[in-house]
C-alpha positions in Angstrom: 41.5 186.8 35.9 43.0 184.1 38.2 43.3 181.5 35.9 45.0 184.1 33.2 47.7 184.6 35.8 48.4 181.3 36.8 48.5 180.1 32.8 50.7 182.8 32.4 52.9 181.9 35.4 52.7 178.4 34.5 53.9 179.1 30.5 56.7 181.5 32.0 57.8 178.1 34.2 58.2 176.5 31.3 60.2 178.6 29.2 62.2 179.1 32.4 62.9 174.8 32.4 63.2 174.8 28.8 66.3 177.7 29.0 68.4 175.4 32.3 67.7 172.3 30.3 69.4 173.6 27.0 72.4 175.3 29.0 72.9 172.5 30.7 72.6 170.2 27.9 70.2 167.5 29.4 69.2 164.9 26.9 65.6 164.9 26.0 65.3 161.2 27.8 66.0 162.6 31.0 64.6 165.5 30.9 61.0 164.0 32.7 63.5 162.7 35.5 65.3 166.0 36.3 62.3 167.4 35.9 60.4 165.1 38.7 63.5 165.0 40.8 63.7 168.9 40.8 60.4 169.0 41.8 60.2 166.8 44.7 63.3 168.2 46.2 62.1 171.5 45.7 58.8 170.8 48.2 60.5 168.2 50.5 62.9 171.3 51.1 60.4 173.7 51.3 58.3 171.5 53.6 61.3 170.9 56.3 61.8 175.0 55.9 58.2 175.3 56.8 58.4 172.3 60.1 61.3 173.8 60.9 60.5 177.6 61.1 57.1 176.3 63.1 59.1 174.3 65.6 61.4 177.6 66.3 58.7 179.8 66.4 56.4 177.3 68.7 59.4 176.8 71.2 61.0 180.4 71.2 58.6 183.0 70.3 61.4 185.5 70.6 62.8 184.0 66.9 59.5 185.9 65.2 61.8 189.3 65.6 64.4 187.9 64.1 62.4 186.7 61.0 60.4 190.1 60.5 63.5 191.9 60.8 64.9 190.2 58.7 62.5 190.8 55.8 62.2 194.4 57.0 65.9 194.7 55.7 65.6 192.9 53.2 62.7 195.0 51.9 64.8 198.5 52.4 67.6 196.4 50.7 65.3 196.1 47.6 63.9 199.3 47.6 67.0 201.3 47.9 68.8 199.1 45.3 65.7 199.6 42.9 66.0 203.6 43.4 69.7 203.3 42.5 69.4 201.0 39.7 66.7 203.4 38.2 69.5 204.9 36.1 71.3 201.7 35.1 70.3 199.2 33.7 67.9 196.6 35.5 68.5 193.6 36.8 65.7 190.3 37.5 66.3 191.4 41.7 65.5 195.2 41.4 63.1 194.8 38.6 61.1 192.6 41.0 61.2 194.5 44.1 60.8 198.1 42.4 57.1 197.4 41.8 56.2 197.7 45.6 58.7 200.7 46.6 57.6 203.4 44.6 
């Protein structure tokens, strides 16, 4: 069932790449390096996110209430925009959170 999700995931990616490389109007021949570039960027970025949110936590403990309460309000953010939105029409933000808040 694993592999059916990530195949699917993977195929959604794609589509998702293929739709910002034809509004943008990258040439084909650079497509591979945007592409690559992207990609690195994305987990060099993510990976100084990651050091950097260790360090904080390792040297002030105290910073681990400010990051869960900040994803407590952004999870009553989501769920009370999803419950709002239920009558309008959805958007990619509440149609992702509404699946956990009910």
């Amino acid at each position: 069932m694993g592999y059916l999700i990530e195949k699917s995931l993977s195929l959604d990616n794609l589509f998702v790449f293929l739709l910002i490389f034809t509004h943008f109007g990258v040439p084909r021949e650079y497509q591979h390096r945007v592409l690559f570039w992207g990609i690195l960027g994305a987990l060099l970025l993510r990976g100084a996110m990651i050091g950097t949110g260790t360090v904080l936590i390792a040297h002030f403990e105290w910073v681990t209430y400010i990051f869960g309460a900040f994803l407590v309000l952004t999870a009553a953010g989501c769920c009370s925009r999803s419950r709002r939105s239920r009558t309008s029409r959805p958007t990619a933000s509440s149609a992702s959170c509404a699946g956990g808040c009910g």
